[in-house]
C-alpha positions in Angstrom: 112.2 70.3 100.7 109.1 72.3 101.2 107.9 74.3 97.4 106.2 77.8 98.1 104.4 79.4 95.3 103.7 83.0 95.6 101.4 84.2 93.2 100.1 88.0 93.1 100.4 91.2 91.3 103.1 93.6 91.1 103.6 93.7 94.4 104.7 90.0 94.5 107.0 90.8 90.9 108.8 93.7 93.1 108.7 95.2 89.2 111.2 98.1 90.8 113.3 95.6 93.2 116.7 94.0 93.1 115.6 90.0 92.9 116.8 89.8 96.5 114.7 92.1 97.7 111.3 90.7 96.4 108.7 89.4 98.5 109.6 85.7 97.1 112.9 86.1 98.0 112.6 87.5 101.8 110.1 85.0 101.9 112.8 81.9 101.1 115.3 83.8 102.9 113.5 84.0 106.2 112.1 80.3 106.3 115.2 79.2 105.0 117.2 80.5 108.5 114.9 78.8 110.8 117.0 76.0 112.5 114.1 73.7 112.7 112.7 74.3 109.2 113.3 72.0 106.2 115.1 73.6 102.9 112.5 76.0 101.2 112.4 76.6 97.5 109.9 80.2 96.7 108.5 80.5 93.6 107.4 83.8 92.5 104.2 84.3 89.7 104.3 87.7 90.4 102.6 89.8 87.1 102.2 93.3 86.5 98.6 94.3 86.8 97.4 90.4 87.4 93.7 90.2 89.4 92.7 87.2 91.4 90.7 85.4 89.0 94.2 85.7 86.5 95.6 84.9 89.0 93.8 81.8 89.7 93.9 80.8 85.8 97.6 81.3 85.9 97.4 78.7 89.2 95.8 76.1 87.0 97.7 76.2 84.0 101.3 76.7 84.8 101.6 77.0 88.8 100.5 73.6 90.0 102.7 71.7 87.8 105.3 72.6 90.3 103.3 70.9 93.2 103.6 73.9 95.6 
């Protein structure tokens, strides 16, 4: 199984989407219908407002424990 973190700011939350319409969730969606492709697990650190270097602290401390 291949682990996909997607880490951003609002846009990546999708604050006003339906779950299955996020970015992470396409994202899994799309990869997961290729034929060829192994399973594919998205994980979505999406936050309201986040910049890149929260973004990058938020990598460190609770995102790489998933080993994306």
């Amino acid at each position: 199984m291949r682990r996909i973190a997607v880490i951003g700011d609002s846009f990546i939350h999708g604050y006003y989407l339906e779950l299955q319409d996020t970015f992470g969730a396409s994202l899994e969606r799309e990869l997961s219908s290729c034929t060829r492709a192994p399973r594919v697990e998205t994980l979505s650190f999406g936050v309201f407002g986040y910049n890149t270097a929260q973004e990058l602290l938020m990598f460190r401390r609770d995102v790489a424990r998933y080993r994306p």
